[in-house]
C-alpha positions as CSV (number, residue, x, y, z in Angstrom):
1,X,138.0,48.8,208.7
2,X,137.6,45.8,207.1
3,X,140.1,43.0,206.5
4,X,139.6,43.3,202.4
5,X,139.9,47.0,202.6
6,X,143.2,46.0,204.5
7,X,144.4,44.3,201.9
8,X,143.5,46.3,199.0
9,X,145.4,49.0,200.9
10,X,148.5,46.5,201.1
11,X,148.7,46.1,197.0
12,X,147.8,49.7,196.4
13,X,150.8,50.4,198.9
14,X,153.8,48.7,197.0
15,X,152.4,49.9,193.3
16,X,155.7,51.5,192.4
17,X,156.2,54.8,190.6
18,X,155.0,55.0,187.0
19,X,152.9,52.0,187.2
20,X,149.2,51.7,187.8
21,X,146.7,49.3,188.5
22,X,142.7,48.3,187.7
23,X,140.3,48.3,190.4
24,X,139.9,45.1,188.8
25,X,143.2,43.7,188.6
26,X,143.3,44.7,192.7
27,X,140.0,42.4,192.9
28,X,141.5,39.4,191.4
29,X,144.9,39.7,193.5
30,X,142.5,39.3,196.1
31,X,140.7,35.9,195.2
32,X,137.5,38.0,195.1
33,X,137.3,38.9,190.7
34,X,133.5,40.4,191.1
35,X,134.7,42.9,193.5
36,X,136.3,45.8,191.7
37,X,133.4,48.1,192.8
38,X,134.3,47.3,196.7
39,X,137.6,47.9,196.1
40,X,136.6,51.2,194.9
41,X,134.8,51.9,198.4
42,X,137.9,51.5,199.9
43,X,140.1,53.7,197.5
44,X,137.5,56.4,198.4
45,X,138.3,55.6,202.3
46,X,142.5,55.2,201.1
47,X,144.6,56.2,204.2
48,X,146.9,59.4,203.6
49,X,150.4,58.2,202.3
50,X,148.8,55.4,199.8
51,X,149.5,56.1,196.4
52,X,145.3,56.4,195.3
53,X,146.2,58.0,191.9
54,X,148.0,54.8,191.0
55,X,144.0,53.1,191.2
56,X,142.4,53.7,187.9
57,X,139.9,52.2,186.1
58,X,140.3,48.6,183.5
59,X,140.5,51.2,180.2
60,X,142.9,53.3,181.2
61,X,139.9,56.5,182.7
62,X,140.6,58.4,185.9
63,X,137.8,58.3,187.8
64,X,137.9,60.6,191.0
65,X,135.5,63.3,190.5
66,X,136.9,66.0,191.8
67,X,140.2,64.6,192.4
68,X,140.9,63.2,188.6
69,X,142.8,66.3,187.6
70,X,145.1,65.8,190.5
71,X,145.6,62.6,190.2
72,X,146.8,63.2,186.2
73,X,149.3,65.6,187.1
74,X,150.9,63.0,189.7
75,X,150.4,60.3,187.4
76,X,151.8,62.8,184.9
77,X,154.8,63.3,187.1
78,X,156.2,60.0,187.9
79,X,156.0,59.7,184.1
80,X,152.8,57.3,183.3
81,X,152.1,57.5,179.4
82,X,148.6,59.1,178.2
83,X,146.9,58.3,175.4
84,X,145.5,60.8,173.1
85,X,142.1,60.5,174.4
86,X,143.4,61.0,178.0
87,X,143.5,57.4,179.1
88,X,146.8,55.8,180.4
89,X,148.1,53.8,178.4
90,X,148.3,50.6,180.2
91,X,149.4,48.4,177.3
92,X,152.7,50.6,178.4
93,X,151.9,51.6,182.6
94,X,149.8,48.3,183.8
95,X,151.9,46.8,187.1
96,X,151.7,43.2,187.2
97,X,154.4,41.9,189.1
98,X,152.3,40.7,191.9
């Protein structure tokens, strides 16, 4: 596994409850702004016990495939706002305390 995959997996780890995060917003934590689609390769290769569903795209969309209606009922659970076009609403959700 490689070190930025490491790392990703280090800010996707302490994203707390409620709160989610950009692809993006993980890239530029990372010094590396141009690398949102790599840190989507590693959310597709995310260790069990990570919080993936809290990794969602710059607009609000769940991305996932088959996994986006699981990931809005946990997001769902831990209380994340939707929008009415089914985007979270990360005017009210985005995490940026790092």
């Amino acid at each position: 596994m490689s070190d930025f995959f490491e790392q990703v997996y280090d800010i996707v780890a302490v994203i707390p409850s409620g709160k989610v995060v950009s692809y993006g917003q993980i890239a530029r934590a990372l010094g590396s702004p141009r690398s949102a689609r790599m840190v989507g390769w590693a959310m597709a290769r995310c260790p069990e016990g990570l919080p993936w569903h809290r990794v969602i795209k710059n607009d609000g969309s769940i991305s996932g495939g088959v996994m986006a209606d699981l990931c809005r009922e946990l997001l769902e659970a831990e209380g994340v706002c939707f929008l009415p076009d089914g985007r979270v609403d990360m005017k009210k959700c985005r995490w940026t305390e790092w």
